[in-house]
N, CA, C and O atoms as a GROMACS GRO file, in nm:
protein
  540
    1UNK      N    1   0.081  -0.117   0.000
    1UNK     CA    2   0.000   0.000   0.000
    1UNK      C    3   0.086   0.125   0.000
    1UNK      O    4   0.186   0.136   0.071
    2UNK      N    5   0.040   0.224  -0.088
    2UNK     CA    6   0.123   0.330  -0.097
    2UNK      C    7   0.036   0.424   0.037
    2UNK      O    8  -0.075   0.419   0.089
    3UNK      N    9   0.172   0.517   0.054
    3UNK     CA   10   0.162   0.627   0.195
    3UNK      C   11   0.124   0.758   0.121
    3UNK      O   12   0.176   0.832   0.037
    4UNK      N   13   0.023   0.753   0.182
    4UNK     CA   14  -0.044   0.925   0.127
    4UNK      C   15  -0.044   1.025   0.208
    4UNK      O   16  -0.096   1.006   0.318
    5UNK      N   17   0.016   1.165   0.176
    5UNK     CA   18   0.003   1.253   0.288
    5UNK      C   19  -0.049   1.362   0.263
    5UNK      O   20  -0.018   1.426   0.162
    6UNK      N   21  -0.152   1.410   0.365
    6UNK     CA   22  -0.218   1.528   0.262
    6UNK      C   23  -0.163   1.621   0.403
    6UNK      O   24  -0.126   1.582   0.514
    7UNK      N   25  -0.176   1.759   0.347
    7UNK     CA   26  -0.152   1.915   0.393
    7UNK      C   27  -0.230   1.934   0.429
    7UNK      O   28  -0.327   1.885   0.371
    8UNK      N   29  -0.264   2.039   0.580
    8UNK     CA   30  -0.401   2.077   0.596
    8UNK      C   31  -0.364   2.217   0.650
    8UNK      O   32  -0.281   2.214   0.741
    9UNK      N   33  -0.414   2.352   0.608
    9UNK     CA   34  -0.420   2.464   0.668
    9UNK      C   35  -0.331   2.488   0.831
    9UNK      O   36  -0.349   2.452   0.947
   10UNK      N   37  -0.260   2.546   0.778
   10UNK     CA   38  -0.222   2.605   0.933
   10UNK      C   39  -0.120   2.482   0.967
   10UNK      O   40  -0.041   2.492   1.060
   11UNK      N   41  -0.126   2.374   0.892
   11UNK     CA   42  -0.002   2.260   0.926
   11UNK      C   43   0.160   2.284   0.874
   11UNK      O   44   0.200   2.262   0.760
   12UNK      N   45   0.237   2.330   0.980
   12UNK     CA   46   0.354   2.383   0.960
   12UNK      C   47   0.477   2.258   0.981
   12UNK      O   48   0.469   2.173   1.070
   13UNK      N   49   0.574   2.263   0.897
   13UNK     CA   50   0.641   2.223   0.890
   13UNK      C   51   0.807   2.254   0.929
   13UNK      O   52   0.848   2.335   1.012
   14UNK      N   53   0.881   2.171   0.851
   14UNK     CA   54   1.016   2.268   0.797
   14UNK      C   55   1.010   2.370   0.737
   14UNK      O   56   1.036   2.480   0.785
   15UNK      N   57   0.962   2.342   0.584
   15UNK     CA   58   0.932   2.432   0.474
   15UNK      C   59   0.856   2.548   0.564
   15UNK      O   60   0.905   2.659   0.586
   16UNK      N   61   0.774   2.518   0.594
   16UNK     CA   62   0.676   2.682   0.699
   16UNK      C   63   0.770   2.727   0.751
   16UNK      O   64   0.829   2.810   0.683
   17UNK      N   65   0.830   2.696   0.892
   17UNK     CA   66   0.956   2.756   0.941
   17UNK      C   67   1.028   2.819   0.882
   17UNK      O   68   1.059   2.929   0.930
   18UNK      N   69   1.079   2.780   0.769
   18UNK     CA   70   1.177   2.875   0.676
   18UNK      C   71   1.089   2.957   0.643
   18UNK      O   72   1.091   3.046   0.728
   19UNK      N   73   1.020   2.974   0.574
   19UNK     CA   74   0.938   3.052   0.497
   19UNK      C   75   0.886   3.186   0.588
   19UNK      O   76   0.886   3.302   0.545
   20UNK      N   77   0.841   3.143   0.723
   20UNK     CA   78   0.824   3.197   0.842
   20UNK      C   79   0.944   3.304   0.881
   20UNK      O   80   0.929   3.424   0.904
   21UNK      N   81   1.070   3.227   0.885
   21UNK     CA   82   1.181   3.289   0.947
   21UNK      C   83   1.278   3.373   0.859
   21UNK      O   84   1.363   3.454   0.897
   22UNK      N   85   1.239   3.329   0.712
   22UNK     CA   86   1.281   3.407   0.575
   22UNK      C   87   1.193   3.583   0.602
   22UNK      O   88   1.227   3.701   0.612
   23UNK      N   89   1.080   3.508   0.604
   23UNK     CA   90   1.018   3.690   0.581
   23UNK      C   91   0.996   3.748   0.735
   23UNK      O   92   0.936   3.856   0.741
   24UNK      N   93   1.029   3.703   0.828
   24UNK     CA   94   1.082   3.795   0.977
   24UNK      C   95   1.220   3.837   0.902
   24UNK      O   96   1.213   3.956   0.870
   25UNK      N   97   1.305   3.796   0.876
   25UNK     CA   98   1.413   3.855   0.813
   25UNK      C   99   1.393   3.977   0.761
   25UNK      O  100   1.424   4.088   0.804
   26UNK      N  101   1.320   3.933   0.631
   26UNK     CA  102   1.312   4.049   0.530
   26UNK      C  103   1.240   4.149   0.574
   26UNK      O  104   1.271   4.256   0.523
   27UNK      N  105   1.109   4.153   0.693
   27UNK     CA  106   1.062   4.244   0.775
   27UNK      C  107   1.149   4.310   0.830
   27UNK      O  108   1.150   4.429   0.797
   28UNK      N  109   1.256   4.263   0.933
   28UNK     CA  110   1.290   4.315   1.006
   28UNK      C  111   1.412   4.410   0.941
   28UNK      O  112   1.462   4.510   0.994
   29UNK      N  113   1.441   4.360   0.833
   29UNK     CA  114   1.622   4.425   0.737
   29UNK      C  115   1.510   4.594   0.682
   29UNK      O  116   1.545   4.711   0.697
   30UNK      N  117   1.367   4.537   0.615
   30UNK     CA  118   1.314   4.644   0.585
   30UNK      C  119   1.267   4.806   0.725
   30UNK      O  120   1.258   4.929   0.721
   31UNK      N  121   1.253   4.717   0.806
   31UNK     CA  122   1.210   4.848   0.912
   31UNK      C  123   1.306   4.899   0.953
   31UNK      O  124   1.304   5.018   0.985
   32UNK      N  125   1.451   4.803   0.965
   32UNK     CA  126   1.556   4.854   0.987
   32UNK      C  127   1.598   4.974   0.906
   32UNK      O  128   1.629   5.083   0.955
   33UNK      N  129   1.598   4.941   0.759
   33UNK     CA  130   1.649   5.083   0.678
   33UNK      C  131   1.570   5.182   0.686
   33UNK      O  132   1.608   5.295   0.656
   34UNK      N  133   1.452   5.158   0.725
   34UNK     CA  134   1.283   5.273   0.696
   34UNK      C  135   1.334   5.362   0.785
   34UNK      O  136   1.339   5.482   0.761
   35UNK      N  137   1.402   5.277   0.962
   35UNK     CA  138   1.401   5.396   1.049
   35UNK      C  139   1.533   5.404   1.058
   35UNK      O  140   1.612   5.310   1.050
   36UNK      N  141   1.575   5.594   1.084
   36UNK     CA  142   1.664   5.605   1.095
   36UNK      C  143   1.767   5.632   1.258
   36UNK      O  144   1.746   5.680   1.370
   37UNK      N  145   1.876   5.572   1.187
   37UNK     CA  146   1.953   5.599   1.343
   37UNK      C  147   1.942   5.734   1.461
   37UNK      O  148   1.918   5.852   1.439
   38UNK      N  149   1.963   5.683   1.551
   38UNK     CA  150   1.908   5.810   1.639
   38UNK      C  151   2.081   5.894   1.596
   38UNK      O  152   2.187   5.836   1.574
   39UNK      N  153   2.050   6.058   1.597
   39UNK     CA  154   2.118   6.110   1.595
   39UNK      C  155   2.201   6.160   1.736
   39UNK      O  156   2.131   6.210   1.824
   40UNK      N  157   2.331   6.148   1.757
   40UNK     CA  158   2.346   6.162   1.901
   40UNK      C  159   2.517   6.167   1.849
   40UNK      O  160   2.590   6.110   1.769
   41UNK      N  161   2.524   6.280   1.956
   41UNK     CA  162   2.702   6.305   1.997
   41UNK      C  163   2.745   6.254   2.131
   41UNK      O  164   2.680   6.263   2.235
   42UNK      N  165   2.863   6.200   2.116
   42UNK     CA  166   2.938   6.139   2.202
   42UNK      C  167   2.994   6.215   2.282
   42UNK      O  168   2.999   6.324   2.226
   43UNK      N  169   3.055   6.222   2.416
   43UNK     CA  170   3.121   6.300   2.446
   43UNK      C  171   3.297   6.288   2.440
   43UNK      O  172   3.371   6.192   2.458
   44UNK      N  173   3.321   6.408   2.411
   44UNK     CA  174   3.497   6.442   2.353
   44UNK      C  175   3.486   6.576   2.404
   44UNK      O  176   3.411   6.665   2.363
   45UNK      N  177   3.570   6.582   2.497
   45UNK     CA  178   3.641   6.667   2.541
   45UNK      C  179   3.751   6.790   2.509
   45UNK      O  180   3.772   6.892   2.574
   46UNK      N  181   3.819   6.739   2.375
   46UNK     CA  182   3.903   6.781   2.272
   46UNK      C  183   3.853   6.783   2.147
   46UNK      O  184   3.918   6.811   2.046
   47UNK      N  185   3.690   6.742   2.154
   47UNK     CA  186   3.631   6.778   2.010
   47UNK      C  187   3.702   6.693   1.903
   47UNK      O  188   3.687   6.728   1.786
   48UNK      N  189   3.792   6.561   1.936
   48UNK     CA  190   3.805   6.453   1.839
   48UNK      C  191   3.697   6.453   1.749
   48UNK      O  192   3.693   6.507   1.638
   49UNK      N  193   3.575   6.366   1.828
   49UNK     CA  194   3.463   6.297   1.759
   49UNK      C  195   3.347   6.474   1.778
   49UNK      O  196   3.288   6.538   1.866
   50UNK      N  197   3.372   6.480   1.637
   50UNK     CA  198   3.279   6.577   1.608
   50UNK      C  199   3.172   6.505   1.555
   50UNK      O  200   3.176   6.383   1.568
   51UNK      N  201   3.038   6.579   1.474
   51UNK     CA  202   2.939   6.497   1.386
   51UNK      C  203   2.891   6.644   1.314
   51UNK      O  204   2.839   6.729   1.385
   52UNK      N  205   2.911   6.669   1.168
   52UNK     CA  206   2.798   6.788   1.059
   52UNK      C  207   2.690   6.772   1.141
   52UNK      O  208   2.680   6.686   1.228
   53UNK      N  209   2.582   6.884   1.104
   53UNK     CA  210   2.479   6.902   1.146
   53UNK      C  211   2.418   6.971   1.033
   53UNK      O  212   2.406   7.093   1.045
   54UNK      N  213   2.372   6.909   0.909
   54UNK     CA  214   2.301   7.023   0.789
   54UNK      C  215   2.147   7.050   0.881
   54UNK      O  216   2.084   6.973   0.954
   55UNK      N  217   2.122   7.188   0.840
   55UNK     CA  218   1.984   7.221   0.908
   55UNK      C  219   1.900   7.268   0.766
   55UNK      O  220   1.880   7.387   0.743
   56UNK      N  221   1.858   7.167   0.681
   56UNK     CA  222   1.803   7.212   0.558
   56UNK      C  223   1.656   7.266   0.560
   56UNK      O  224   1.575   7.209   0.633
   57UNK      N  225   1.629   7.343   0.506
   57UNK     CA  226   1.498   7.448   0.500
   57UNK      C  227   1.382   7.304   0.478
   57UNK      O  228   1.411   7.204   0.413
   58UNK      N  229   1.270   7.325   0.539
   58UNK     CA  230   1.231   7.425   0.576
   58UNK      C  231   1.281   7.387   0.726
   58UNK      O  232   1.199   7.450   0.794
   59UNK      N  233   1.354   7.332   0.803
   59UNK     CA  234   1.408   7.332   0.932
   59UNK      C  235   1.493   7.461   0.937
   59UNK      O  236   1.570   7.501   0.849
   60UNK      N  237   1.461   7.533   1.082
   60UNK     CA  238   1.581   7.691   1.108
   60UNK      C  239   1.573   7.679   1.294
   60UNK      O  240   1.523   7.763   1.369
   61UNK      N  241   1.646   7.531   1.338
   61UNK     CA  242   1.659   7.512   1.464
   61UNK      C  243   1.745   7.394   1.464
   61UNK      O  244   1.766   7.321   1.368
   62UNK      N  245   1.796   7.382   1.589
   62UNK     CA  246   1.862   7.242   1.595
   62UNK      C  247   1.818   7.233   1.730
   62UNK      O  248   1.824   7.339   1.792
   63UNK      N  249   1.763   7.100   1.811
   63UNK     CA  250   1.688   7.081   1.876
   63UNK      C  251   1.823   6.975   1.949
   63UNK      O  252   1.881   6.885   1.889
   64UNK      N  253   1.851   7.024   2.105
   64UNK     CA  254   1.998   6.905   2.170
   64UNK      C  255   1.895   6.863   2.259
   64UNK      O  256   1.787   6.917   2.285
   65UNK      N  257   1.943   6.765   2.298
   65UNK     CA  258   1.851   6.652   2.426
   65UNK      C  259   1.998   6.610   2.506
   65UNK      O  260   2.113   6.625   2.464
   66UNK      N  261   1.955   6.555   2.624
   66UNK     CA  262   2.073   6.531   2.717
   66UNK      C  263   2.038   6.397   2.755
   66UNK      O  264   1.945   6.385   2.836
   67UNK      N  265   2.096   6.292   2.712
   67UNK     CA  266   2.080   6.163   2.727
   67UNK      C  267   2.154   6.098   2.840
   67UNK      O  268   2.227   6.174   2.905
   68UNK      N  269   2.148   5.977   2.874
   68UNK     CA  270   1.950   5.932   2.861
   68UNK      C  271   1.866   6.027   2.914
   68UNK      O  272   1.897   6.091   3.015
   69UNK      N  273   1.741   6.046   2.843
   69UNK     CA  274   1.647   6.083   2.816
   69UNK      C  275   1.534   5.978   2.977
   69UNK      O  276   1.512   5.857   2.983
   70UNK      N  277   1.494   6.076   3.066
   70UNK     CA  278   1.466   6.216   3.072
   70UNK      C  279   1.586   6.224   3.171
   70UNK      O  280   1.618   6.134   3.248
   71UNK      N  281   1.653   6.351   3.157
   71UNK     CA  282   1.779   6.383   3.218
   71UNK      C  283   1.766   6.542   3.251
   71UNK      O  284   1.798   6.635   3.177
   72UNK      N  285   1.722   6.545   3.357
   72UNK     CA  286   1.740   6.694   3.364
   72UNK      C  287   1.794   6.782   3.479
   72UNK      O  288   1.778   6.899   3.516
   73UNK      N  289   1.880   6.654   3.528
   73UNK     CA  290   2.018   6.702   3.597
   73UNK      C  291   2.159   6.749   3.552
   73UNK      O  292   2.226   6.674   3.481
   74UNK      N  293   2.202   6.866   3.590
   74UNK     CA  294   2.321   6.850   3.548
   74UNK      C  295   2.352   6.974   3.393
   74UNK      O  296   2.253   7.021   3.337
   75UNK      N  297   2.446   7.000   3.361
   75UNK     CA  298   2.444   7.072   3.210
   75UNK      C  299   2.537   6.983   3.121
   75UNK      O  300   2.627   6.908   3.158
   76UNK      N  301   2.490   7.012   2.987
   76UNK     CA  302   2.566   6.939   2.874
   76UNK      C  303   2.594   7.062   2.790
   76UNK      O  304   2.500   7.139   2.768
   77UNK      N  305   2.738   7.096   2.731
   77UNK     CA  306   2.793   7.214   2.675
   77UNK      C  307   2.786   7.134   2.481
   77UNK      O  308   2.839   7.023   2.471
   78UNK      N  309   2.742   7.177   2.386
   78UNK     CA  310   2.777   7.145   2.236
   78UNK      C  311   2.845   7.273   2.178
   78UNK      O  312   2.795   7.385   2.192
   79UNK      N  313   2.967   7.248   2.108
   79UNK     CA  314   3.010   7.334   2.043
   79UNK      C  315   3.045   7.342   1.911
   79UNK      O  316   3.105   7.245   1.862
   80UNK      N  317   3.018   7.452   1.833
   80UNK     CA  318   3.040   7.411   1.707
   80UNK      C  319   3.188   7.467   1.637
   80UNK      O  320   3.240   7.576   1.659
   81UNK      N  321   3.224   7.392   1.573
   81UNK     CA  322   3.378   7.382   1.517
   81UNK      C  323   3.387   7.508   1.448
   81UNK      O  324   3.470   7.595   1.475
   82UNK      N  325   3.280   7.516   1.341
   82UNK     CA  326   3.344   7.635   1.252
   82UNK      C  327   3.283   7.775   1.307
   82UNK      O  328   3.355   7.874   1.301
   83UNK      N  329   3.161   7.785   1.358
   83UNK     CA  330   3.103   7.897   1.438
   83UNK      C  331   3.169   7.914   1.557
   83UNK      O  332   3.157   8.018   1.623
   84UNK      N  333   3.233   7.828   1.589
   84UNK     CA  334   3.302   7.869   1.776
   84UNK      C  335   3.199   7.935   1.844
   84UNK      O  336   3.213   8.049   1.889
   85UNK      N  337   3.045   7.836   1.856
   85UNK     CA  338   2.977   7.941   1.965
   85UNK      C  339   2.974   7.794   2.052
   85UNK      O  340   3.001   7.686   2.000
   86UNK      N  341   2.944   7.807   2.166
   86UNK     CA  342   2.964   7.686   2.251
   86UNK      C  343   2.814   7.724   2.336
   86UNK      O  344   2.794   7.836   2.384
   87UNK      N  345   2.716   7.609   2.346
   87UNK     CA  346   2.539   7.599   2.348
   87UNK      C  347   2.506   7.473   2.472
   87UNK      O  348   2.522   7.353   2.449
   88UNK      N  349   2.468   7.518   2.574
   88UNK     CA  350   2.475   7.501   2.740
   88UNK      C  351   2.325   7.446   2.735
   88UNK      O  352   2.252   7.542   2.709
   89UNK      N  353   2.233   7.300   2.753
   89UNK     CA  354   2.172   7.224   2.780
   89UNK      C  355   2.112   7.271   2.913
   89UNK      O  356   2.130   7.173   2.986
   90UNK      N  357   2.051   7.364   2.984
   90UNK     CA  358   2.050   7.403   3.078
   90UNK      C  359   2.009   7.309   3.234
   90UNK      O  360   1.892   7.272   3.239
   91UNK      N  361   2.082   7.280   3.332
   91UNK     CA  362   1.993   7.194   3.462
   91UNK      C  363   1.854   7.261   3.482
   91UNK      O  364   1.818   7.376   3.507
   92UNK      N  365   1.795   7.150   3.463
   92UNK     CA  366   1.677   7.146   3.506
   92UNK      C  367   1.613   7.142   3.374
   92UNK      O  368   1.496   7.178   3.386
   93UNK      N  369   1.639   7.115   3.265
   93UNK     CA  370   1.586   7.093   3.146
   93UNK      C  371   1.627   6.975   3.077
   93UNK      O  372   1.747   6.956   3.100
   94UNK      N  373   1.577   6.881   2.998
   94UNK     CA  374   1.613   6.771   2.900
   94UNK      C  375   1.671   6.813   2.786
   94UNK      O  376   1.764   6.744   2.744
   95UNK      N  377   1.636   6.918   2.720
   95UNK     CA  378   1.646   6.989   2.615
   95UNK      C  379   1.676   7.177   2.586
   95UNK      O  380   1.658   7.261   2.674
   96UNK      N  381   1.703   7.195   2.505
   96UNK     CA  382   1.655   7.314   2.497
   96UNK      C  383   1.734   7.363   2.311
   96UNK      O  384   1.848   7.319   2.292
   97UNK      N  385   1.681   7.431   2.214
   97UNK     CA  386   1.664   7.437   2.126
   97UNK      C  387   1.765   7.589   2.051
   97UNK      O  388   1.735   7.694   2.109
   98UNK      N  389   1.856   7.603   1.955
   98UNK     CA  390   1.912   7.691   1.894
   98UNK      C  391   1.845   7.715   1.777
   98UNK      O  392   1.843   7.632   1.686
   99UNK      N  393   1.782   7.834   1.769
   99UNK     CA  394   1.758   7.934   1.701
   99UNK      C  395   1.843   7.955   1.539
   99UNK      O  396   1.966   7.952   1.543
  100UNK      N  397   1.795   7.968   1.447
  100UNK     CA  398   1.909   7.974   1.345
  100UNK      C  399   2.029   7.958   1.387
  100UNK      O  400   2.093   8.032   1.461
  101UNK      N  401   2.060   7.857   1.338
  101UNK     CA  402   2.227   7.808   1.366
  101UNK      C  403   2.295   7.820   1.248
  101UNK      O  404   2.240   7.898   1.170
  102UNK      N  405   2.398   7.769   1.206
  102UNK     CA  406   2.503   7.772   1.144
  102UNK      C  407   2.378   7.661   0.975
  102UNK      O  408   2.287   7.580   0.996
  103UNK      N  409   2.411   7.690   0.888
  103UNK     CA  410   2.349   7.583   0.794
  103UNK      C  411   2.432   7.428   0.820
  103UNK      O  412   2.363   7.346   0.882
  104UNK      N  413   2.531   7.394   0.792
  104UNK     CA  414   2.600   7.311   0.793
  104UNK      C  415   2.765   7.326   0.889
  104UNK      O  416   2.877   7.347   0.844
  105UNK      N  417   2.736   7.313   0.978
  105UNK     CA  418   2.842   7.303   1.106
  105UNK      C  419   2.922   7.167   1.114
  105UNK      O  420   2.943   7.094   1.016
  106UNK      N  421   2.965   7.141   1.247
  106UNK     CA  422   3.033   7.085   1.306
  106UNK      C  423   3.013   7.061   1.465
  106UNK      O  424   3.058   7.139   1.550
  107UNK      N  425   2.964   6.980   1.486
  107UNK     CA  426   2.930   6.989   1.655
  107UNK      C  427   2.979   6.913   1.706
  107UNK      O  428   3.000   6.811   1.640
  108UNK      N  429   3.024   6.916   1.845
  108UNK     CA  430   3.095   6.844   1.950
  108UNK      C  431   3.026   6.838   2.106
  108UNK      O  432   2.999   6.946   2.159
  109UNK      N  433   3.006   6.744   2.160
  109UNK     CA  434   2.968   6.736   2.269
  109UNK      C  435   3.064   6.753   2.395
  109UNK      O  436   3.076   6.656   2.470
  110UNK      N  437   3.141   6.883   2.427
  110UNK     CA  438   3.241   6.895   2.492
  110UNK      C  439   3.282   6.951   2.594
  110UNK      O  440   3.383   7.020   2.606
  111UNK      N  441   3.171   6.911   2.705
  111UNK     CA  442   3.153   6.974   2.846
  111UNK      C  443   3.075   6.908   2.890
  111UNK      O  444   3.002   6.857   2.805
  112UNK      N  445   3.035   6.865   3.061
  112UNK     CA  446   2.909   6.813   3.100
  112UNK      C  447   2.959   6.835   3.254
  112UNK      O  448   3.077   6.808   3.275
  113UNK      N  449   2.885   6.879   3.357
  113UNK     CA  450   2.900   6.870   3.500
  113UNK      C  451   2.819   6.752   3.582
  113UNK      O  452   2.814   6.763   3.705
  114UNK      N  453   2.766   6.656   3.529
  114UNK     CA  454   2.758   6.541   3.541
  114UNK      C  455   2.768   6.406   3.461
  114UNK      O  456   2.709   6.400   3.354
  115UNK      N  457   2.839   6.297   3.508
  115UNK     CA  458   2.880   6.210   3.463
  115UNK      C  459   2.775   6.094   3.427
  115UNK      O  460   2.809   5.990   3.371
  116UNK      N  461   2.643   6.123   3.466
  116UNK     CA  462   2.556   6.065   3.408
  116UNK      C  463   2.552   6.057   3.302
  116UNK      O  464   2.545   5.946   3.247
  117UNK      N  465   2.554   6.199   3.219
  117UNK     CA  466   2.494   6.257   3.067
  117UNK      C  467   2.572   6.230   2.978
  117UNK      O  468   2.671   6.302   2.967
  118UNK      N  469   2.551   6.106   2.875
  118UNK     CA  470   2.712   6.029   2.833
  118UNK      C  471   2.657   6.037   2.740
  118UNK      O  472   2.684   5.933   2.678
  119UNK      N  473   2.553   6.133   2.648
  119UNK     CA  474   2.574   6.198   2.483
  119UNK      C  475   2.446   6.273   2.464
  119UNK      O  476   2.346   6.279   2.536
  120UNK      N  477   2.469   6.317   2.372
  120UNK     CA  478   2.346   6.491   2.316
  120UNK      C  479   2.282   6.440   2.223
  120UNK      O  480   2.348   6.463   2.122
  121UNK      N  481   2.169   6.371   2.190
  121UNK     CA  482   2.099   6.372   2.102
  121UNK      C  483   2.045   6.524   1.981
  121UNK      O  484   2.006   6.636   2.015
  122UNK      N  485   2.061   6.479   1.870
  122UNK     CA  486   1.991   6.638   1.803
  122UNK      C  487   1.908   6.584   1.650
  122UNK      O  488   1.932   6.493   1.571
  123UNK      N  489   1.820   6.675   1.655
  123UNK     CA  490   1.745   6.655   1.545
  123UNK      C  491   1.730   6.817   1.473
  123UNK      O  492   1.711   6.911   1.549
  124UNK      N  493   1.736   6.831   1.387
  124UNK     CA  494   1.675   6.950   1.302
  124UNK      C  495   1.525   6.984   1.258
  124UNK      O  496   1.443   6.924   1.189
  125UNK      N  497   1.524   7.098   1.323
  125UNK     CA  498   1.357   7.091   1.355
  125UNK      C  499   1.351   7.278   1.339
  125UNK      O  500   1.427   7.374   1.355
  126UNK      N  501   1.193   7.246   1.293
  126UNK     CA  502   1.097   7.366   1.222
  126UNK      C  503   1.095   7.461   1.404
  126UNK      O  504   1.056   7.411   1.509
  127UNK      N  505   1.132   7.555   1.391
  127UNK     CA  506   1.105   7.585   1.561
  127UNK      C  507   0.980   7.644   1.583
  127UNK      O  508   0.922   7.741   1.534
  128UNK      N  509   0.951   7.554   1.676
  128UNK     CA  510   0.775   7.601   1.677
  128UNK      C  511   0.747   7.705   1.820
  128UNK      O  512   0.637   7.715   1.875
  129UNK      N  513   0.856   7.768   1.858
  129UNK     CA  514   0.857   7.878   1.991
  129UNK      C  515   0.821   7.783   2.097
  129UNK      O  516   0.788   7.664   2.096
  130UNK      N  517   0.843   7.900   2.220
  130UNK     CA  518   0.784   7.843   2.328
  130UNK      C  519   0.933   7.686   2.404
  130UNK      O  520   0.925   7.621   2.509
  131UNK      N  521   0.992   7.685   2.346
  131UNK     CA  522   1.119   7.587   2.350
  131UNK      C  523   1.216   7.652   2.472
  131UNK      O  524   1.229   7.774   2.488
  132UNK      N  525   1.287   7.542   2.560
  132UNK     CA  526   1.418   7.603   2.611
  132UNK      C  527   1.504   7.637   2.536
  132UNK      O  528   1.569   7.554   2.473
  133UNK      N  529   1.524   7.776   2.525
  133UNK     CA  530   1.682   7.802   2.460
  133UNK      C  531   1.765   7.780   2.512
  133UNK      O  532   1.770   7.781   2.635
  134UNK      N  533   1.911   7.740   2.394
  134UNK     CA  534   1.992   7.706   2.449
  134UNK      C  535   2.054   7.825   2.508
  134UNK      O  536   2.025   7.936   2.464
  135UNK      N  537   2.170   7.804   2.642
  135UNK     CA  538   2.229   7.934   2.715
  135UNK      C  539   2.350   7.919   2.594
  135UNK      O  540   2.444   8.000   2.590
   0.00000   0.00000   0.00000
């Protein structure tokens, strides 16, 4: 007698497994590129590890955060290389936001009075007022 095997809905196999674990792959490689890396400066002291900062229209702000997030002990200093203005995270704030900046700079995360605050997040952003400025 011959062996007959039939398939029935929802009956997973090897073949399923792969097939299963193929497109978690390809999900996960796709959301990976969709989202982008968080933007964040390291801290350097000597302004080694700098990072550009383009602030392209319609953005006319650059928005620093003091990580980890919520952190609002302590100050975090960013300075920028080719402007030489140096932009103070204020205690008692997470954030606080620069006003027309430089178009395309150079920033450094290169001061902090606590050792908690181990990098500056920044995003380029439309400034919608009402924001901590930076000191």
């Amino acid at each position: 007698m011959s062996r007959i095997t039939t398939k029935f809905t929802g009956q997973t196999g090897r073949r399923g497994k792969k097939i299963a674990a193929r497109l978690l792959i390809a999900i996960s490689s796709i959301i990976a590129t969709a989202i982008p890396a968080a933007a964040r400066l390291v801290f350097s002291s000597d302004c080694r590890n700098h990072q550009p900062i383009a602030v392209p229209p319609p953005q006319n702000a650059i928005l620093f955060t003091k990580q980890p997030v919520p952190h609002p002990n302590g100050t975090a200093s960013v300075f920028t290389i080719n402007g030489l203005d140096t932009y103070v995270i204020p205690a008692g704030a997470n954030s606080c936001v620069v006003a027309a900046p430089h178009a395309n700079d150079n920033y450094c995360f290169i001061a902090r009075n606590d050792n908690t605050i181990d990098g500056v997040g920044f995003a380029p952003i439309q400034n919608p007022g009402g924001l901590t400025a930076c000191q």
